[in-house]
Every structure is written in structure tokens, then in C-alpha cells.
N, C-alpha and C positions, 0 to 999 in steps of 0.2 A: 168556207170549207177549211177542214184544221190539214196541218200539217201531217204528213206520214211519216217524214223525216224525225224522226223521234231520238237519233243518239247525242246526249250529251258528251261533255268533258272527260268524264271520271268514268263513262261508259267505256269512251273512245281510248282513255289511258288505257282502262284493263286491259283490251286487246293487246297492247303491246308487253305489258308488264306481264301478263299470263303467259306470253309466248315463251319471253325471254329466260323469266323464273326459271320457267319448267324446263326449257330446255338447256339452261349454261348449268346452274350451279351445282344440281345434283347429276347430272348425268355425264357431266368430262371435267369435274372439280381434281379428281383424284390423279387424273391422269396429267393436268398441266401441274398439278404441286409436283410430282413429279420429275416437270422439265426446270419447272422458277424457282423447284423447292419452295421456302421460307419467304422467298419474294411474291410470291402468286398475287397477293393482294396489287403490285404493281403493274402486274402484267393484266391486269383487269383495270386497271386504273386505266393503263394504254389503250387497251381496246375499246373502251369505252371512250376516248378523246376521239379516237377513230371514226365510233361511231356515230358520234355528238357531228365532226363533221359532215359523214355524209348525210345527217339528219335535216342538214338546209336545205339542200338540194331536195331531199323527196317533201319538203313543206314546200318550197317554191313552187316545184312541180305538180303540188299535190293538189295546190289549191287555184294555181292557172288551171290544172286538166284534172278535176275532179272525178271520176270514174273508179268501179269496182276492180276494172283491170288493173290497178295499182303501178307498180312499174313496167308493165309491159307498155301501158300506154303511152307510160313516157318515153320507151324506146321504140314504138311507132310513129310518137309525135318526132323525134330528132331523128332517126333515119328511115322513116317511111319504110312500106311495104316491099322488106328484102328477105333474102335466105336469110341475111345474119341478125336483123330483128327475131326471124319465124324460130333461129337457131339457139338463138340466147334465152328464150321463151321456152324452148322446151327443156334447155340448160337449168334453170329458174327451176321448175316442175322436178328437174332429177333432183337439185337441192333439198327441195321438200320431200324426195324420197327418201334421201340418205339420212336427212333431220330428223324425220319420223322413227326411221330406225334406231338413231342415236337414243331416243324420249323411249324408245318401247325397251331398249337395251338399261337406260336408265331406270324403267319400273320395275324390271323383274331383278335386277342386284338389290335393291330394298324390299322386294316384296319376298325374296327367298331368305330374309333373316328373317323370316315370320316362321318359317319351316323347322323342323325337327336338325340340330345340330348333327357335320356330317351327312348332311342331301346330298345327291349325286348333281355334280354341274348343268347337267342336261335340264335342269330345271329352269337354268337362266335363260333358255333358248324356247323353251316349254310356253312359260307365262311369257317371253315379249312377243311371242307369234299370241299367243291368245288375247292378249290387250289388244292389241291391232285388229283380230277379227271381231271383237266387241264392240269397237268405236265405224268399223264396218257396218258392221249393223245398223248401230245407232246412225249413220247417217242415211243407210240405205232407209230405213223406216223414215227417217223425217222428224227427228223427236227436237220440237222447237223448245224442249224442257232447258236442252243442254248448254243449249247456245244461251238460252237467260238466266242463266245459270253460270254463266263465267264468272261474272263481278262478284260473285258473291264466293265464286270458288278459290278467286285471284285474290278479296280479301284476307280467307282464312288462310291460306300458305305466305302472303305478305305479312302477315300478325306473327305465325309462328314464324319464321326465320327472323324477322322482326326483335322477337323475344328473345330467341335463343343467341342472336348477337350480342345483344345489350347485356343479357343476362353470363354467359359468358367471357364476356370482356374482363369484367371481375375476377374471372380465376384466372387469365393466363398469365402465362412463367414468361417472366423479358425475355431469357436466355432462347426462348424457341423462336423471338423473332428480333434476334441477333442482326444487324447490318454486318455484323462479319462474317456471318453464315451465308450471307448472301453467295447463289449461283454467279457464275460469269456473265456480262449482263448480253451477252446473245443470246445467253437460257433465258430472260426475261422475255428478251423479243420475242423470241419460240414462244412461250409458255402464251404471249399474249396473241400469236396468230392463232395458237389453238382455241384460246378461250373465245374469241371473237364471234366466234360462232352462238353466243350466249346473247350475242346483243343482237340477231336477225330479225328477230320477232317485230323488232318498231315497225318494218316495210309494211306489218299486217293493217296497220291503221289507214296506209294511206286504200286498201281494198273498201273500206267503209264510209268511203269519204262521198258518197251519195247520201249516203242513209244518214248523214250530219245535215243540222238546220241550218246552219251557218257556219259552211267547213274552212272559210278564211280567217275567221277565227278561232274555233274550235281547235281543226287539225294542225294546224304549227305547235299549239300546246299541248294538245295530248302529245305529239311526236318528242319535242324538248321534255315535256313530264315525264313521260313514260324511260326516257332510255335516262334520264338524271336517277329518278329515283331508282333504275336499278344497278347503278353504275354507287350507288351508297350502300343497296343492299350486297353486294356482291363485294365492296371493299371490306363490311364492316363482318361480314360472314366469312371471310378470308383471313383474316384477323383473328377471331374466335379459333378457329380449326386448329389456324398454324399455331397459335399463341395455346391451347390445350393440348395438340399432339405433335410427337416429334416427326420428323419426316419418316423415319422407316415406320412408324407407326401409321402415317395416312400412307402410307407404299402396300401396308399390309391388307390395311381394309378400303383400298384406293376406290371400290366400287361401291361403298355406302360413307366416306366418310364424315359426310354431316352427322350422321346419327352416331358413328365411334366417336364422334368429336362433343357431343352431348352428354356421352354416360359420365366420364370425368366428374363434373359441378351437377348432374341431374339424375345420375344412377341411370338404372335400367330404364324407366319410365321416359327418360326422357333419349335414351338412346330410341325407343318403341313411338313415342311421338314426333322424332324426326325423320323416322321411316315413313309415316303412316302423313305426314306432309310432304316427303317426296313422290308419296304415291299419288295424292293430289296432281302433286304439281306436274307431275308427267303425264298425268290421264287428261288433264286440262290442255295442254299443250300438243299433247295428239290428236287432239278433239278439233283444237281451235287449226292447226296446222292441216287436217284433211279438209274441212270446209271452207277455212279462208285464203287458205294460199292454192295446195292442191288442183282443188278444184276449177276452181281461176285458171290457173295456167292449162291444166285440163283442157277445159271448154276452149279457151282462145289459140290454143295448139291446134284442137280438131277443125273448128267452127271457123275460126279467123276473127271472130267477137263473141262477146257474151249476151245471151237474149236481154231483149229490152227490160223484161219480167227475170229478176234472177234474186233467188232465195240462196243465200250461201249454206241453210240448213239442211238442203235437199238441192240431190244431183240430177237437174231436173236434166230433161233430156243427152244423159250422158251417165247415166248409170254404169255403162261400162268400165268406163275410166276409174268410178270407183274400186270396182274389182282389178283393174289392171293398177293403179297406184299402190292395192292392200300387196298382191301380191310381190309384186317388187321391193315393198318394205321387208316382208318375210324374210324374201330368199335375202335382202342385204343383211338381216337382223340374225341369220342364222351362219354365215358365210364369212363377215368379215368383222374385226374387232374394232371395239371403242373407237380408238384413236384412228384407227384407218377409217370410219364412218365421218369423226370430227372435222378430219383435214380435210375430204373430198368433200363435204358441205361446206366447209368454211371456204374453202378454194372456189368453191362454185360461185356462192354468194360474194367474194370479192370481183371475178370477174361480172357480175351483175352488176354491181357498186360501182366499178368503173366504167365500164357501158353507161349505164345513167348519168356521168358526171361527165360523161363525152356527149352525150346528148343532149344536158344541160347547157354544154358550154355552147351547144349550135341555137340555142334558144331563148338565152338570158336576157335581151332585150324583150320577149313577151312576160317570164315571170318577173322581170326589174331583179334578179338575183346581182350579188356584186362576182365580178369574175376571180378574183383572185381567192374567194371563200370555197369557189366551184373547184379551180387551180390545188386547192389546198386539201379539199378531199379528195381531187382524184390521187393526187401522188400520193397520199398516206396510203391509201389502199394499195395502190401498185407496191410500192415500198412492202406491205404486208402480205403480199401476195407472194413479191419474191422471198422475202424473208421464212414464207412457209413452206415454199416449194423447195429452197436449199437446207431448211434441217430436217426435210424429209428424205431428201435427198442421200444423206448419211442414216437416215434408221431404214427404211425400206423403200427403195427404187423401182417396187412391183407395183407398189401404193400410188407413186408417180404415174406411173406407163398407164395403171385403171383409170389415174383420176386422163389422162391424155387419149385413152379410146371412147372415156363417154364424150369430151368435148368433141372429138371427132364423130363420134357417132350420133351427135343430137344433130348437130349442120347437117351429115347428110342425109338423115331423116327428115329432116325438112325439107332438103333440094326434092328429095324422094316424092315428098307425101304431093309436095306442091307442084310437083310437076305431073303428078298420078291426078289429082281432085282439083287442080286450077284454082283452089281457096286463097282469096287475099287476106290481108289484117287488114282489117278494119278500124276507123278511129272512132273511139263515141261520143260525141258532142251531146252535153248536158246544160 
């Protein structure tokens, strides 16, 4: 009898590299150049060491506790069936709300430079609510076109940004990426808790780590491939921008600026091709983000585990959830801006990160992890967590209080539910 287990290496990469793509470079590039200025390329180097760390941890754990539930598993295998496992899980779930918003916010700033010069703004709020209802759809229908359809979507926006790196390195002016121009380097730090949120997408791989014939070997490399190779793409694309435009120049078009950042050496056609791979990249990423992550947390929120039989392409009995995840995308996609979207996912997804690396540490004798690897991602996060909580601190203190009434509000949603429906978490042994 052959195997069902059918995903390879370069399968298992796309999912991380698709995620990550779509969701850092185009959709919150403008806003951390911004905070690093002319350093951005560092602050993406940082994030990305960050995330290389905690990248051991979820291979450790990935491939001791194989399952679709990805890290939630690992934070029922280290503190068992609690409010604050059921809490952090539903924590995780608002992350992928806020993300989704970010990627829908991201497509409609490039897809309104398609539009007649002079559109009314309301357009950007127009098309990211309608992307999100379109990928609604598409999963309510079940269309298994889309999901075999990543690799192939994750390689043409890998190619083009790809090109337009290499190929613009050629024209850039030294003088724009000056070390004396350099921000103060706590703008670095800033610029790289925001970006951080560019590198989330790795966690999707360990969701698939069933559907791998051999995830001990397999998944530790797809996880290390996947976040290297976009930890190059993201330096050498940082590079390009800052090295073609000055900073009040990406200030100006802070909400497309890969594609301002191509007419320079490419003229118009290539400012219209860098749009038209942001669109990609963000339709891929809202796609890959409502059925791989979403969902998951979804079902194991309601349910307490995910059914034995679980197709990430379809919301099999929990349909609902996909209308209550679309809608909560909307209203954040309509309601709050870029940066306030970036920090409260990025905020989320580090308190996950450290959770998992507190739950590692209670379990390193079954993955043989080394402790001071585990030691070394949790502090980086923490450290990044504070570091994003205090420069937010000084731009808006509202941003704080939201990002401190969802944390509050998912725990007691959970005390809530669980004390309403007696539902445990479940662990699933494969």
C-alpha cells in the first residue's frame, strides 16, 4: 500500500516561504523604513536571527510531536490541559486575525495603483474587505486547486523579487545607504520588532508535519530553509529600495514601495510588475494563513482537538468559524492602521514564541534539544517583545491598552467557554 503522506522538502519550504513573503516584505516594508530608515536591511537581519532561533525549538518539537495542531500541541504537550494553554490557543487564532488583516491591507495599497490617479482612499478599505471575502469563499467551496497551487505561486513571487534584487543592486547610489545616515540604533531595534512579524509564517510548516513521509528529516529543513532563504530575500530586497530611494521618498509611497522602488532602473513596467507580485504575494498568504493556521486554531479552540480526518482545504465541520475569522478580519482591516495591525500580531506571535520555548524547556529530555539553544530563544523574544511594547509605548498607548484587552479577553474566553462546554485539549498521538 503506498504512502498518502505525499509532501516533500521544497513542498514543505513553500509553505513557510509563501507565508512569510507575502506577509513581511510588501505589506509593513514601508512602515519599518520608516522607524530604521536606511538601516531596515539590519533590522531584518535581527529579526530574522530571532527567528532562526526559535526555529530549533519548533523542529525539535516538531518532529518529537508531529501533528497538524502545530504549536498548540506543543503547548499541551508542556503544560497540559489548562485555561492558559486553551488561552494562548485562542491568542495564536487572534494573531492570524490581525496577520490576515495586515496581507488584505497589503493587497489593496498595490492593487489601487492600478486605479485611475487621484481615487478616493476608501478604495484601500473597498478591495482589502473584498480579497478576504474571495478567499472566504474559496475556502468555504473546498477548492483543492489553490492549496496545489502554492508552490507554484511561492515560486513566481520568489523569482520576481528575486530579479528585481539582483537587478537593482546595480543602480543603487552608496550615498542612500550611508552608515552615517544611520537612525539611532534603538530605531533599529524598533524597526526589527516590527518587521518580525515577516518571519511568522515558518510556524505553518510544522501544521503539515503529518502529511510529511519522513518529518525527521524533512521538517527541521524545510523550517532552517524556509526562514534562511527569506532572511536573503528580505536583506537583498532592503538593499534595492533603500539603495534606489531616499527615505522621504519611501515615506511618500511607504504603502507600495517595492514597486516605487523599481520604476527608477525598470520604468513603469517594472514599477506595474512589482505591484502585480505583490498581489501574488498577498493573495497567497491570505489563502495559505485562513486554512493553515486559522483554521487549526479554530477547530482546537471549539473542539479541544482537530478530527482524526482533517483537510486543511476545507472547514470541515466548523464552517462557522470561517465566517467568524472573515469577519473579524474586515472589521480590523477597516478600523485600524498598518502599523497598529503589525505590532498587535507581532506582539501576539512573540508571546506564542515564548510560551513554546517555556514549554520546551519542560521537555528537552524527550526532543534531546540542548537547553541553552532553547535559553537563547526564549530571551531573544522576550527582549523583543519588550523592546516593541516600549516604542510603542511612545507612538500610541491606545495600540497598547488593545493589544492588553485582547490578551485579556482570549483567557477569559476560554475560562468561559470551558467552564460553559467542559471541552479538554486534547493531545494527538501519531
Amino acid at each position: 500500500m503506498s504512502s498518502s503522506k505525499s509532501m516533500g522538502l521544497w513542498s514543505a519550504t513553500s509553505i513557510g516561504v509563501g507565508a512569510m513573503v507575502g506577509a513581511g516584505i510588501f505589506s509593513i516594508f514601508g512602515v519599518a523604513t520608516q522607524i530604521a530608515g536606511n538601516a531596515v536591511y539590519i533590522s531584518f537581519l535581527i529579526a530574522g536571527s530571532v527567528a532562526l532561533l526559535s526555529t530549533y525549538s519548533f523542529a525539535k518539537l516538531g518532529v518529537t510531536y508531529p501533528s497538524a495542531g502545530g504549536p498548540v500541541e506543543f503547548l499541551i504537550k508542556g503544560f497540559g490541559d489548562t485555561v492558559l494553554t486553551g488561552g494562548l490557543n485562542i491568542l495564536l487564532w487572534t494573531a492570524y486575525v490581525f496577520g490576515l488583516a495586515l496581507y488584505a491591507k497589503g493587497f489593496s495599497s498595490y492593487a489601487v495603483t492600478f486605479l485611475p490617479a487621484g481615487s478616493s482612499q476608501i478604495w484601500i478599505n473597498i478591495l482589502a474587505t473584498l480579497i478576504i471575502v474571495l478567499f472566504t469563499a474559496v475556502n468555504f467551496l473546498g477548492s483543492k486547486a489553490v492549496g496545489k497551487s502554492e508552490l507554484f505561486i511561492v515560486s513566481i513571487k520568489v523569482g520576481v523579487l528575486l530579479i528585481f534584487a539582483t537587478a537593482g543592486l546595480i543602480f543603487v547610489s552608496p550615498s542612500n545607504l550611508s552608515v552615517g545616515s544611520f537612525p539611532a540604533t534603538s530605531h533599529i531595534f524598533y524597526g526589527a520588532g516590527i518587521v518580525f512579524l515577516a518571519y511568522q509564517g515558518f510556524s505553518l510548516i510544522t501544521n503539515a508535519a503529518e502529511d510529511m513521509e519522513d518529518p525527521k528529516k524533512t521538517l527541521p529543513k524545510a523550517l532552517y530553509l524556509s526562514v534562511l532563504i527569506v532572511i536573503c530575500i528580505y536583506v537583498l530586497v532592503s538593499l534595492t529600495v533603500v539603495g534606489n530611494l531616499s527615505i522621504s521618498q519611501i515615506s511618500t509611497a511607504k504603502d507600495y514601495a517595492l514597486a516605487a522602488a523599481a520604476k527608477p532602473f525598470l520604468g513603469s513596467a517594472g514599477f506595474k510588475i512589482m505591484a502585480i507580485a505583490a498581489l501574488f504575494s498577498t493573495s497567497s498568504a491570505i489563502n495559505a494563513s485562513l486554512y493553515s493556521g486559522a483554521n487549526v486554531s479554530y477547530l482546537i479552540a471549539k473542539k479541544g482537538e482537530l478530527p482524526v480526518v482533517f483537510e486543511r482545504t476545507i472547514w470541515k465541520r466548523s464552517t462557522e468559524g470561517l465566517f467568524i475569522t472573515a469577519v473579524l478580519v474586515i472589521l480590523c482591516t477597516n478600523f485600524l492602521q498598518v502599523e497598529g495591525l503589525g505590532m498587535i500580531a507581532s506582539a501576539a506571535l512573540l508571546i506564542i514564541y515564548v510560551a513554546v520555548n517555556i514549554a520546551h524547556l519542560r521537555l528537552y529530555r524527550e526532543t534531546g534539544a540542548r537547553p541553552f539553544l532553547i535559553w537563547a530563544s526564549l530571551l531573544s523574544s522576550v527582549v523583543f517583545l519588550v523592546v516593541l511594547v516600549y516604542y510603542q509605548l511612545g507612538k500610541s498607548a491606545m495600540t497598547l491598552i488593545l493589544l492588553a484587552a485582547i490578551i485579556i479577553l482570549c483567557f477569559v474566553t476560554e475560562w468561559v467557554y470551558r467552564s460553559y462546554s467542559g471541552r479538554p485539549l486534547k493531545k494527538r498521538r501519531v
